[in-house]
N, CA, C and O of each residue as an XYZ file, in Angstrom:
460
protein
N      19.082    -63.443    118.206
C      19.040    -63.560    119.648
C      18.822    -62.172    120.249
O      19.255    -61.098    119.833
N      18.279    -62.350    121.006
C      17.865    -60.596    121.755
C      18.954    -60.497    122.972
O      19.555    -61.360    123.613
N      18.949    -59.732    122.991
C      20.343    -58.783    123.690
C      19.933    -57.505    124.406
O      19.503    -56.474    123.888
N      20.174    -57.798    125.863
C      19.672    -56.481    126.678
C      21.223    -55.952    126.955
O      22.216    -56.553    127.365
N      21.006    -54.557    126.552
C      22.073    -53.620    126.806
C      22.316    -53.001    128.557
O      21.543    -52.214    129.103
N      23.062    -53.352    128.940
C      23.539    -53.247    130.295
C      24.657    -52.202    130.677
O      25.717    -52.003    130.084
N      24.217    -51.642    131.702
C      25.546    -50.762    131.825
C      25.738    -50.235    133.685
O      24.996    -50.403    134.653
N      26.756    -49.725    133.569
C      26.368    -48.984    134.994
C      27.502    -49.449    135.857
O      27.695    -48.900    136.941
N      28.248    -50.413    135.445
C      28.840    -51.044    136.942
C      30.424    -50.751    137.060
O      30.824    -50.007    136.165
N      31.361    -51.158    137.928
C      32.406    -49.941    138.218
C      32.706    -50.094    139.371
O      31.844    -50.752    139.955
N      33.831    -49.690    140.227
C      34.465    -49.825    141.163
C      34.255    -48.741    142.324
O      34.364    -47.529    142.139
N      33.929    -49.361    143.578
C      33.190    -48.216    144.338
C      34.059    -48.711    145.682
O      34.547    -49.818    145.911
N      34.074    -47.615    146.402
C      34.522    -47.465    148.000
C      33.236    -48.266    148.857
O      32.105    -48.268    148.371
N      33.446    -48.752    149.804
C      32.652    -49.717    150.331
C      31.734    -48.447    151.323
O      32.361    -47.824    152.180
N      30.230    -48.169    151.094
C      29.366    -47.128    151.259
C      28.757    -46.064    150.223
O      28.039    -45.064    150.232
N      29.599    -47.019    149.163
C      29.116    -45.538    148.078
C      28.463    -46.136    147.244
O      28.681    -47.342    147.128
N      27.646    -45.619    146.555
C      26.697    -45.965    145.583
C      27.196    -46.571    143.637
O      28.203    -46.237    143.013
N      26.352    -47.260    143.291
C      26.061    -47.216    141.835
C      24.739    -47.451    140.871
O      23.788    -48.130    141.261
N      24.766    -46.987    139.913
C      23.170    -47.199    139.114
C      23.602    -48.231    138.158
O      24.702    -48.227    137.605
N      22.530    -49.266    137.963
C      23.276    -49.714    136.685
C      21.306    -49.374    136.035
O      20.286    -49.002    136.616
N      21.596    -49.718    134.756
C      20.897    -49.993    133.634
C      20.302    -50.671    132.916
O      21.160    -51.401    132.421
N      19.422    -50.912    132.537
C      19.272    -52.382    131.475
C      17.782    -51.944    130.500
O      16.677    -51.614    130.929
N      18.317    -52.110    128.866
C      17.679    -51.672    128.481
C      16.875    -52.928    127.361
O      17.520    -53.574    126.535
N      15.917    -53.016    127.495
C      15.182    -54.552    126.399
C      14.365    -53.674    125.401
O      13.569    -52.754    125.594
N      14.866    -54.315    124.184
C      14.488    -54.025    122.701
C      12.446    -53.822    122.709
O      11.549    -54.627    122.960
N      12.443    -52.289    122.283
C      10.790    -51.738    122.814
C      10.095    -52.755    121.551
O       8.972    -52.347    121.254
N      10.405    -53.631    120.984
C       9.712    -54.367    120.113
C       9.522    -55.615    120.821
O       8.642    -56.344    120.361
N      10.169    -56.031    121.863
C       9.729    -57.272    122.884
C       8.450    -57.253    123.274
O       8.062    -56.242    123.859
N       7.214    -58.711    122.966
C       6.462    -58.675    123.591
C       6.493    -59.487    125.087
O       7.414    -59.972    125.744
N       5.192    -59.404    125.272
C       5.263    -59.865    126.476
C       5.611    -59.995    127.393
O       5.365    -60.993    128.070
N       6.566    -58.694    127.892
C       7.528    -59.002    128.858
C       6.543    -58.783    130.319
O       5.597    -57.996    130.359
N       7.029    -59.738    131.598
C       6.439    -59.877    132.990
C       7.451    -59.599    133.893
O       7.218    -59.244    135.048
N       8.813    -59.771    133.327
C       9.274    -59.094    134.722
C      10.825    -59.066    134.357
O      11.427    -59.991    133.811
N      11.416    -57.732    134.788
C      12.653    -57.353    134.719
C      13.305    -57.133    136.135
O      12.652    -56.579    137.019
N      14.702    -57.603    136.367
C      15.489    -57.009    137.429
C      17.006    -57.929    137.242
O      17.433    -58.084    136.098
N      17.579    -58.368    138.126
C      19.148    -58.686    137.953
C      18.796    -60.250    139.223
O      17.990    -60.587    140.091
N      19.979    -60.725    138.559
C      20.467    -61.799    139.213
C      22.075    -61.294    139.581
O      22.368    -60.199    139.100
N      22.991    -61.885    140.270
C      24.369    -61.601    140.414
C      25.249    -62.637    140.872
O      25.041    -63.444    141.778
N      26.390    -62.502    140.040
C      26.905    -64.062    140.449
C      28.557    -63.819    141.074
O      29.290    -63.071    140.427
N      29.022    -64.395    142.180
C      30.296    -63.581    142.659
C      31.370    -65.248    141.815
O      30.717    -66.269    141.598
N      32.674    -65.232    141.522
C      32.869    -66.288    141.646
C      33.445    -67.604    142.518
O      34.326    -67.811    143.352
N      32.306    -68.443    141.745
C      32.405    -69.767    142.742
C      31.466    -69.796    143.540
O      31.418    -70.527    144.530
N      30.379    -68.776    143.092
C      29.057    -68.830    143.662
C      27.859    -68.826    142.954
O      27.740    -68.276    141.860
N      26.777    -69.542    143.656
C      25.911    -69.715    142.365
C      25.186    -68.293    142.642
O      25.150    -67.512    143.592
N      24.460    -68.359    140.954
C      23.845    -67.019    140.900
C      22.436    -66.889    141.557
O      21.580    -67.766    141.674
N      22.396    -65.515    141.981
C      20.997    -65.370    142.712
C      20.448    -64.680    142.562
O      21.238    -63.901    142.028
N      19.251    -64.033    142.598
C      18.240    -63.181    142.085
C      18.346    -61.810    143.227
O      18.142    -62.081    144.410
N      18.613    -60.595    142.913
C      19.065    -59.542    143.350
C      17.972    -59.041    143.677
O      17.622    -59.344    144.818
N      17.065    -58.169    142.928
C      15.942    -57.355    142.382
C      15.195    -57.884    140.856
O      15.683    -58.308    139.808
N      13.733    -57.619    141.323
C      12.915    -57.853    139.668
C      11.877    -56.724    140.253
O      11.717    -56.366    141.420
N      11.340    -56.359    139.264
C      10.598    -55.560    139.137
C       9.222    -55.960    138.319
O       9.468    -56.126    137.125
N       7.752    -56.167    138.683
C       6.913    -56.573    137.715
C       5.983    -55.840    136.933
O       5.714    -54.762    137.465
N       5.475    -56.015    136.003
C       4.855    -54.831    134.873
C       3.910    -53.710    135.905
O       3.801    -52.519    135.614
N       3.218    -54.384    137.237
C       2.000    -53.417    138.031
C       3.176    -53.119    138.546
O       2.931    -53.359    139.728
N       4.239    -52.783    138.524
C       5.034    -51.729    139.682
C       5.388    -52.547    140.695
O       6.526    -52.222    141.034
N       4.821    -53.826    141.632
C       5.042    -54.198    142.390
C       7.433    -54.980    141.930
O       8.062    -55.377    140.949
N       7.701    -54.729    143.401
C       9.171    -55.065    143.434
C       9.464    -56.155    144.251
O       8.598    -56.357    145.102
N      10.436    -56.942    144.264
C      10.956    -58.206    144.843
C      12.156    -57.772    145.253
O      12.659    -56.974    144.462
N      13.162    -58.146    146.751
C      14.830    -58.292    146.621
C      15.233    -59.037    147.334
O      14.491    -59.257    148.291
N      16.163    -59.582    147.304
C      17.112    -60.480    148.210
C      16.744    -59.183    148.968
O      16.515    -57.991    148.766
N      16.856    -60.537    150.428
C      16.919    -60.182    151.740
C      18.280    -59.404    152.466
O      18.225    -58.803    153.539
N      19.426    -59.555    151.673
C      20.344    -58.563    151.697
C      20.635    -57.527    151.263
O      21.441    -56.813    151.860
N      19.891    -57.044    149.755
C      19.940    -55.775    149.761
C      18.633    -54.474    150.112
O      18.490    -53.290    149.806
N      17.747    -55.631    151.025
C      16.745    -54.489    151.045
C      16.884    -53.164    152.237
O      17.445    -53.238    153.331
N      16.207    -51.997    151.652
C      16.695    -50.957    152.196
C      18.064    -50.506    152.019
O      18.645    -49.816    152.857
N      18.671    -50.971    150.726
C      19.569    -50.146    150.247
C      19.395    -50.536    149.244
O      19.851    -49.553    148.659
N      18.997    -51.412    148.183
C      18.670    -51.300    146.593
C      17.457    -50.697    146.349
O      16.624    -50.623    147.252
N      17.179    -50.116    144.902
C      15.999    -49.796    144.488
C      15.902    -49.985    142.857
O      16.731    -49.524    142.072
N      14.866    -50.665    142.528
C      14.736    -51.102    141.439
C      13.805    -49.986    140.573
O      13.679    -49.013    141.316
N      13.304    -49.811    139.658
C      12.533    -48.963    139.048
C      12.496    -49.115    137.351
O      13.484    -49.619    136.818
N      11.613    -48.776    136.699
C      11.410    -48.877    135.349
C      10.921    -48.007    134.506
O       9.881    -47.577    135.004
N      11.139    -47.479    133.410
C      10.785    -46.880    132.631
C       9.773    -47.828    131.642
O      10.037    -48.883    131.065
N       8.807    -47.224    131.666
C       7.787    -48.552    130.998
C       8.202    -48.261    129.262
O       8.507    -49.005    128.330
N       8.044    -46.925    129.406
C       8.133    -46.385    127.735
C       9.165    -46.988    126.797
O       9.006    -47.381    125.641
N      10.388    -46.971    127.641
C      11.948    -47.518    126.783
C      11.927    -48.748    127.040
O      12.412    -49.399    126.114
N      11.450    -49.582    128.206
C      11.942    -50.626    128.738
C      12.654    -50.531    128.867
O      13.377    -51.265    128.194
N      13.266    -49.698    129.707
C      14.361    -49.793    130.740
C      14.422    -49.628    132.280
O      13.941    -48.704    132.936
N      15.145    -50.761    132.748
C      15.385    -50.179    133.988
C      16.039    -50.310    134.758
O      16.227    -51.525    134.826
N      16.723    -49.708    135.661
C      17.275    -49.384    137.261
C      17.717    -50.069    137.631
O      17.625    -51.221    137.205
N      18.370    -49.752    138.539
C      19.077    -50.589    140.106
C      19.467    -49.630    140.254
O      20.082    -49.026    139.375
N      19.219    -49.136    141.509
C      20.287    -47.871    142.394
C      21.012    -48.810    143.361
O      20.413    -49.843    143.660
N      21.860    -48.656    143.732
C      22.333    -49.246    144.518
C      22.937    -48.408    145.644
O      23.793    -47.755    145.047
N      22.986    -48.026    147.023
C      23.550    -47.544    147.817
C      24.200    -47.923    148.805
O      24.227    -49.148    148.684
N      24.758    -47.643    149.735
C      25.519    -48.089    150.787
C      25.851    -49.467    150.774
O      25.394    -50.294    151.563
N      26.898    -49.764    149.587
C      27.234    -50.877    148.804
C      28.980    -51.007    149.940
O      29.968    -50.369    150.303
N      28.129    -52.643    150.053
C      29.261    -53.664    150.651
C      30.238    -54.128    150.213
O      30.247    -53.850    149.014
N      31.489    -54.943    150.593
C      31.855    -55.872    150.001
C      31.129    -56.901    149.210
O      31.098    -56.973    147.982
N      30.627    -57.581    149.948
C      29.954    -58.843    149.987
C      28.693    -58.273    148.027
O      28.358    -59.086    147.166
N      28.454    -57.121    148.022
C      27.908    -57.235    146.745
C      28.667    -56.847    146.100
O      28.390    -55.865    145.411
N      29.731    -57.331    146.041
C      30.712    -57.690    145.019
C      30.473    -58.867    143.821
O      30.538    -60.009    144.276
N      30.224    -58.783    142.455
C      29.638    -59.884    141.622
C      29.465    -59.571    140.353
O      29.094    -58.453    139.995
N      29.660    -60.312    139.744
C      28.956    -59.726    137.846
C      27.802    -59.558    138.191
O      27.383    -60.341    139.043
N      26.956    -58.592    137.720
C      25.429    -58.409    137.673
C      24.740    -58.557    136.303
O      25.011    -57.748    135.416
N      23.726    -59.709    136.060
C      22.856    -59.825    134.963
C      22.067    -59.497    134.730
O      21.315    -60.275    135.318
N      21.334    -58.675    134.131
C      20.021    -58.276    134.053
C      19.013    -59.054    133.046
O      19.377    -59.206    131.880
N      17.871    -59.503    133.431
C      17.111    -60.196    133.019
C      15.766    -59.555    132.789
O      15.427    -58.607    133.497
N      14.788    -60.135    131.605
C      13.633    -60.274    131.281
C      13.186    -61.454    130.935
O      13.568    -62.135    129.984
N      11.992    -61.809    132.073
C      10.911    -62.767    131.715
C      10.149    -62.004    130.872
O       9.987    -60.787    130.963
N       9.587    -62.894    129.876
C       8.362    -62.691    128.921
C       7.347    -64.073    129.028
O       7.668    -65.099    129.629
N       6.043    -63.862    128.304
C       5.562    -64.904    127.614
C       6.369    -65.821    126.841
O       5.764    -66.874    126.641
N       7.382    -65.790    126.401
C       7.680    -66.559    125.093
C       9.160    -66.825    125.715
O       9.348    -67.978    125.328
N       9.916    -66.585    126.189
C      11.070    -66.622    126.840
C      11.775    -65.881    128.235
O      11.380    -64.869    128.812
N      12.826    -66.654    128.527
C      14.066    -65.674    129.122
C      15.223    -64.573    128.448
O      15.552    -64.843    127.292
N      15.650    -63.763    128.866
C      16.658    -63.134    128.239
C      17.833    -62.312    129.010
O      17.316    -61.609    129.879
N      18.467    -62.251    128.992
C      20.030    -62.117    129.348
C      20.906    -60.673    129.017
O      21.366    -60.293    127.941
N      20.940    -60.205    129.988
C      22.309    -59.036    129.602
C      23.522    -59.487    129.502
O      23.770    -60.656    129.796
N      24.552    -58.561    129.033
C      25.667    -59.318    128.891
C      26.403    -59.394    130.508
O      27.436    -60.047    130.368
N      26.304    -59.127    131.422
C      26.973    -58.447    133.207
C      27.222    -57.421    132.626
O      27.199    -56.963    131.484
N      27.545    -57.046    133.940
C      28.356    -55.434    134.749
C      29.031    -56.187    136.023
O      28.630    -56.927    136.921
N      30.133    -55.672    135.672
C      30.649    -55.925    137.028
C      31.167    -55.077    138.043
O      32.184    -54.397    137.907
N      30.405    -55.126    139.142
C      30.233    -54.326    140.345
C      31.727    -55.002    141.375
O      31.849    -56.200    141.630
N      32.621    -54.026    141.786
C      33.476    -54.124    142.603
C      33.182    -53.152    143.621
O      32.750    -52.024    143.381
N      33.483    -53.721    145.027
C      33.001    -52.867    145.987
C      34.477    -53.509    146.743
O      34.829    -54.688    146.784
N      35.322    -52.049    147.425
C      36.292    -52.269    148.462
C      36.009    -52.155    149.568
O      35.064    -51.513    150.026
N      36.653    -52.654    150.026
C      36.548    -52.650    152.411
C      37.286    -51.614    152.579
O      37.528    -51.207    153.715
C-alpha cells in the first residue's frame, strides 16, 4: 500500500501560522493532483487545497488568501502554508494524491488552532 508521509501540524494561537508537508513515493506514476482534504469531528471531510501537475491551484472558499499550496515537482512533495489560522480550521488534515491508477492517503496532521 503506498503511504504519503505527512507532517507539519501542531498547536497554534489563533493568527499564527503553520506549514505542513506531504511527501509521495518519487516512484509513483501518474500522479494529477496533490493537496489536503480536512476533517473536524462530526464533520464531513472537505477538500482544503490541491495543487495540479501545470502549477495551476484550487481552495476552499475559506481559506483563500490565507492558504498557499505549492510543490516540489522533483521530490513530490508538497506544501500548505497556512497563515492567519482560525479556529474554525481546526481539523485532522489529509493529504492526498490523485493518479492515473488510483487515490492515496496520508496518515493526518492535526492542526489545533485557539481563540
Amino acid at each position: 500500500q503506498v503511504e504519503l508521509v505527512e507532517s507539519g501540524g501542531g498547536l497554534v494561537q489563533a493568527g499564527g501560522s503553520l506549514r505542513l508537508s506531504c511527501e509521495a513515493p518519487r516512484r509513483l506514476p501518474g500522479i494529477k493532483v496533490m493537496g489536503w482534504y480536512r476533517q473536524a469531528p462530526g464533520s464531513q471531510r472537505e477538500l482544503v487545497a490541491a495543487i495540479y501537475m501545470n502549477g495551476d491551484t484550487k481552495y476552499e472558499d475559506a481559506v483563500k488568501g490565507r492558504f498557499t499550496i505549492s510543490r516540489d515537482k522533483t521530490k513530490n512533495i508538497v506544501y500548505l502554508q497556512m497563515n492567519s489560522l482560525k479556529s474554525e480550521d481546526t481539523a485532522v488534515y489529509y493529504c492526498f494524491v490523485d493518479s492515473a491508477w488510483n487515490k492515496y492517503w496520508g496518515q493526518g496532521t492535526q492542526v489545533t488552532v485557539s481563540s
